[in-house]
LONU-652194 format. One record per residue (C-alpha): x negated, y, z negated; residue number from 1. Coordinates in steps of 0.05 Angstrom, whole numbers, always signed. Layout:
N
+--------+--------+--------+-----+
|      x |      y |      z |  nr |
+--------+--------+--------+-----+
|      X |      Y |      Z | NUM |
...
+--------+--------+--------+-----+
// end
This chain:
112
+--------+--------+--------+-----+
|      x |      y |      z |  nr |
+--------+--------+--------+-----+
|     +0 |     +0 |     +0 |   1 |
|    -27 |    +66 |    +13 |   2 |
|     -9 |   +128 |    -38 |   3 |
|    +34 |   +166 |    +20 |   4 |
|    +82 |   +109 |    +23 |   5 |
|   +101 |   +123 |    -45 |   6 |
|   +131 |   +192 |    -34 |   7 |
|   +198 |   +188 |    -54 |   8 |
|   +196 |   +122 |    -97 |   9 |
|   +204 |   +122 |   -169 |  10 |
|   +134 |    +91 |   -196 |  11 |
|   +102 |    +74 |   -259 |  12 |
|    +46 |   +117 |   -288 |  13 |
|     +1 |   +106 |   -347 |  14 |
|    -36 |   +166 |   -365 |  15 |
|   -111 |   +164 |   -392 |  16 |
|   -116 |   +186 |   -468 |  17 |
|   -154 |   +251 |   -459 |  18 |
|    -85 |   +272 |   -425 |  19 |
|    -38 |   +258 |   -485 |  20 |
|    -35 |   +316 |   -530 |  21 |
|    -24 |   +362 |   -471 |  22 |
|    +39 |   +324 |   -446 |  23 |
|    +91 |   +351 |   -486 |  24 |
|    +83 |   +416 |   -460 |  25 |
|   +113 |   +374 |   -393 |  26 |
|   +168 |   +339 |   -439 |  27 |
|   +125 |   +278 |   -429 |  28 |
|   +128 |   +232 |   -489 |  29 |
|    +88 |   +179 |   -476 |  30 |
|    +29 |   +162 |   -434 |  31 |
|    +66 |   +110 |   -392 |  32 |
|   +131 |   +133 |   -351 |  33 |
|   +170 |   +122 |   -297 |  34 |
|   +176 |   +187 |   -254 |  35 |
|   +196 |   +188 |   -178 |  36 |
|   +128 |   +222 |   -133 |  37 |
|   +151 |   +277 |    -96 |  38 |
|    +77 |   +294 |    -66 |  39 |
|     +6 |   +274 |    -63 |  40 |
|    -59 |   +319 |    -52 |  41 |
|   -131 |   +320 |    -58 |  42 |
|   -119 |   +340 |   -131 |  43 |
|    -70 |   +297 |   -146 |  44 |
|     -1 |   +270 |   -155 |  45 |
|    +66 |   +307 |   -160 |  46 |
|   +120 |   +277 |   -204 |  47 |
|   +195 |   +298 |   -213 |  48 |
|   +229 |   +311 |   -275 |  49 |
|   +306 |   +327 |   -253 |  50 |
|   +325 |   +348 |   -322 |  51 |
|   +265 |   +394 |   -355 |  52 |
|   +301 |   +435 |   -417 |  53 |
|   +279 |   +506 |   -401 |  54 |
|   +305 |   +574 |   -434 |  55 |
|   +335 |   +617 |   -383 |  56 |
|   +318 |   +694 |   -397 |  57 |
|   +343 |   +724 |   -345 |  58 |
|   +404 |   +725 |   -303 |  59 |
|   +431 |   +721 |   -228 |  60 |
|   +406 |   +803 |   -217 |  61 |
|   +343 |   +797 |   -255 |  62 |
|   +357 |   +824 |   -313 |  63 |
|   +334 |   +798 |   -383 |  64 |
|   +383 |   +772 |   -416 |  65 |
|   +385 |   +790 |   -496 |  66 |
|   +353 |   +744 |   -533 |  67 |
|   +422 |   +720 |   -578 |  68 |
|   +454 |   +699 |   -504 |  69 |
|   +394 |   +661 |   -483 |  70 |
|   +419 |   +596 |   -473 |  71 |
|   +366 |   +528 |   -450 |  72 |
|   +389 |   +497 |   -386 |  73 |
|   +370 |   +423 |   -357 |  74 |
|   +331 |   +438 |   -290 |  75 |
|   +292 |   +405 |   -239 |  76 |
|   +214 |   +408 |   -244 |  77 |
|   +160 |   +380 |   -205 |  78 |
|    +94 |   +367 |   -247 |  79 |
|    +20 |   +360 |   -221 |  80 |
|    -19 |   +302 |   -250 |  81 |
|    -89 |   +309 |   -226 |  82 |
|   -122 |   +243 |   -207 |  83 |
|   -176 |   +237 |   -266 |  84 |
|   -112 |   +237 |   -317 |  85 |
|    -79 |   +176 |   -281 |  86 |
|   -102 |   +109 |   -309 |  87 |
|    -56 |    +62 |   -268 |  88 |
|     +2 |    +65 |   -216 |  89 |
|    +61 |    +14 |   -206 |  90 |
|   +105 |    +11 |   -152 |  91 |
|   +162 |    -40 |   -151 |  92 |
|   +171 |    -63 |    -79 |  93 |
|   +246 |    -97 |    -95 |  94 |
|   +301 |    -52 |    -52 |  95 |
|   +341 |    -57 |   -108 |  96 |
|   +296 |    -22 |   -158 |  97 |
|   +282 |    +35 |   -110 |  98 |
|   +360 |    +42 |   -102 |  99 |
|   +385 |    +54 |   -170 | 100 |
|   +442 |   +102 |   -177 | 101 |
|   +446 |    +99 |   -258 | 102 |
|   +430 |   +174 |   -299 | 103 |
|   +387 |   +139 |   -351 | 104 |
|   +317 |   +106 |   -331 | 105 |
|   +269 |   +100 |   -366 | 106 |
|   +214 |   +138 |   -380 | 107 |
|   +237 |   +214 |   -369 | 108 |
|   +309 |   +227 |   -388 | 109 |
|   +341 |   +219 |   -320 | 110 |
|   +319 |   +220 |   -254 | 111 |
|   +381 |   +232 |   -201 | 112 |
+--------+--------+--------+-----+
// end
């Protein structure tokens, strides 16, 4: 399998220890997750987390929204993993896994 052919495919990624303590900033939790790879460079892999809990500041104009009506909204993210932090990839080549319509996987919270 080549890395390009897994663009698109929800995959299986253990993370190297030196990586850890900065992975909550991502709302990563653990070093191994499933995530689906939305894009692959020289640096290294892009990952997808469809529901990222970010505080929304501002509204539709622009305009900063006061801090008491600041609410935190689920939003879609994509996250650079650069290559030395990746300890091991697994893709499942079963149709079936790669087809999975359910909210809840594991690993991030949700992923369509």
């Amino acid at each position: 399998m080549q890395l390009e052919e897994l663009k698109g495919k929800l995959v299986l990624f253990k993370f190297a220890e030196e990586i850890r303590g900065d992975l909550p900033l991502f709302q990563i939790y653990k070093d191994e997750i499933w995530a689906v790879v939305t894009g692959i460079d020289d640096v290294g892999i892009w990952i997808e987390n469809p529901a990222y809990e970010l505080g929304v500041w501002w509204d539709e104009k622009g305009d900063l929204v006061p801090a008491g009506e600041q609410v935190k909204e689920k939003v879609k993210t994509n996250i650079l993993i650069a290559w030395r932090f990746i300890k091991a990839i697994m893709n499942v080549e079963d149709e079936r896994f790669q087809k999975v319509k359910s909210e809840k996987l594991p690993g991030f919270h949700a992923y369509r």
